[in-house]
C-alpha positions as CSV (number, residue, x, y, z in Angstrom):
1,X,0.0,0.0,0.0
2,X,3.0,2.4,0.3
3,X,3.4,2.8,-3.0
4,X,0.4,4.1,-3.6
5,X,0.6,6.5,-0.8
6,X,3.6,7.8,-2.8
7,X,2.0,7.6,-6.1
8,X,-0.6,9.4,-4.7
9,X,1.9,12.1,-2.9
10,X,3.7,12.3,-5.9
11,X,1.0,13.6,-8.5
12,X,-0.3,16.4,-5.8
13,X,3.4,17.8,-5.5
14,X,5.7,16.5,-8.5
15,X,7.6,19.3,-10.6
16,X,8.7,18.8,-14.4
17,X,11.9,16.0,-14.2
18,X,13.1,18.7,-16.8
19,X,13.9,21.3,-14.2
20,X,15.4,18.7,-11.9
21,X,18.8,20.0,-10.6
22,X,21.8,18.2,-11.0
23,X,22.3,18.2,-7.0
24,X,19.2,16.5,-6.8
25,X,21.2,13.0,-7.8
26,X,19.8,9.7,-9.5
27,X,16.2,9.7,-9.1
28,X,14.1,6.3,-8.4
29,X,10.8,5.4,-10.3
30,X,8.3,4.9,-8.1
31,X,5.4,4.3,-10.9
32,X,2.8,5.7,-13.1
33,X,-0.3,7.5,-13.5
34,X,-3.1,7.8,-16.0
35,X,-4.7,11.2,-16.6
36,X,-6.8,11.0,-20.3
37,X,-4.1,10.1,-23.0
38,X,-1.5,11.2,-20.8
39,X,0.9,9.4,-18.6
40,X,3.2,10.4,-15.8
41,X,6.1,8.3,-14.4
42,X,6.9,9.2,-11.6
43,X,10.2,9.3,-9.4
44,X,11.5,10.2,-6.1
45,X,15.3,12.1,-5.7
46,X,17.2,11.2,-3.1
47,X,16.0,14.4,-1.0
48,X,12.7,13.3,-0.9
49,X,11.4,15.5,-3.7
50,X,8.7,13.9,-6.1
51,X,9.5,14.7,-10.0
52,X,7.4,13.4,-13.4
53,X,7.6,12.7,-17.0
54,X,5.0,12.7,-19.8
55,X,4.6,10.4,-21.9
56,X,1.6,9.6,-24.2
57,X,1.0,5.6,-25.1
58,X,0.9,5.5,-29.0
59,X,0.6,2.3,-31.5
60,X,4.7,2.9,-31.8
61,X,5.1,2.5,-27.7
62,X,5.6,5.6,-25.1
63,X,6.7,8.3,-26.8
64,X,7.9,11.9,-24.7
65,X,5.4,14.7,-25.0
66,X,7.5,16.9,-27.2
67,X,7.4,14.1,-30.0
68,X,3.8,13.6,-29.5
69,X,2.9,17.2,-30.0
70,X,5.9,18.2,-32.7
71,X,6.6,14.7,-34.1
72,X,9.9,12.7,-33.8
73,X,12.7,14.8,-34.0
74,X,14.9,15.5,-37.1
75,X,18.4,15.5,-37.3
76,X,19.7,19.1,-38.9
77,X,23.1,19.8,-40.1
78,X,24.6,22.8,-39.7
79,X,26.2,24.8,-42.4
């Protein structure tokens, strides 16, 4: 039941894992949560603090939000 507790913790006071500091260290997964087509995993730094990442389930697999909204990314050569 602990997890869920966190889980639970987690989506009421998780910031972006995008703005994570480097001090903050490794961070462990502590699971995931549907909201519509979204999904957050969520993890938990070493401090305690509670961080996510979105990810949207697509026929391809879990792909990051920035792909989902932008598509995939292309490689561009500079000139």
């Amino acid at each position: 039941m602990e997890k869920q507790d966190d889980t639970e913790e987690a989506m009421k006071t998780a910031m972006s894992i995008e703005s994570m500091p480097a001090e903050a260290g490794p961070a462990e997964y502590i699971g995931k949560e549907r909201s519509g087509d979204r999904t957050y995993l969520l993890y938990r730094d070493k401090q305690g603090m509670y961080w996510y990442k979105t990810v949207f389930k697509t026929m391809a697999g879990y792909i990051s939000e920035y792909e989902y909204i932008f598509g995939p990314k292309k490689n561009r050569r500079r000139r």
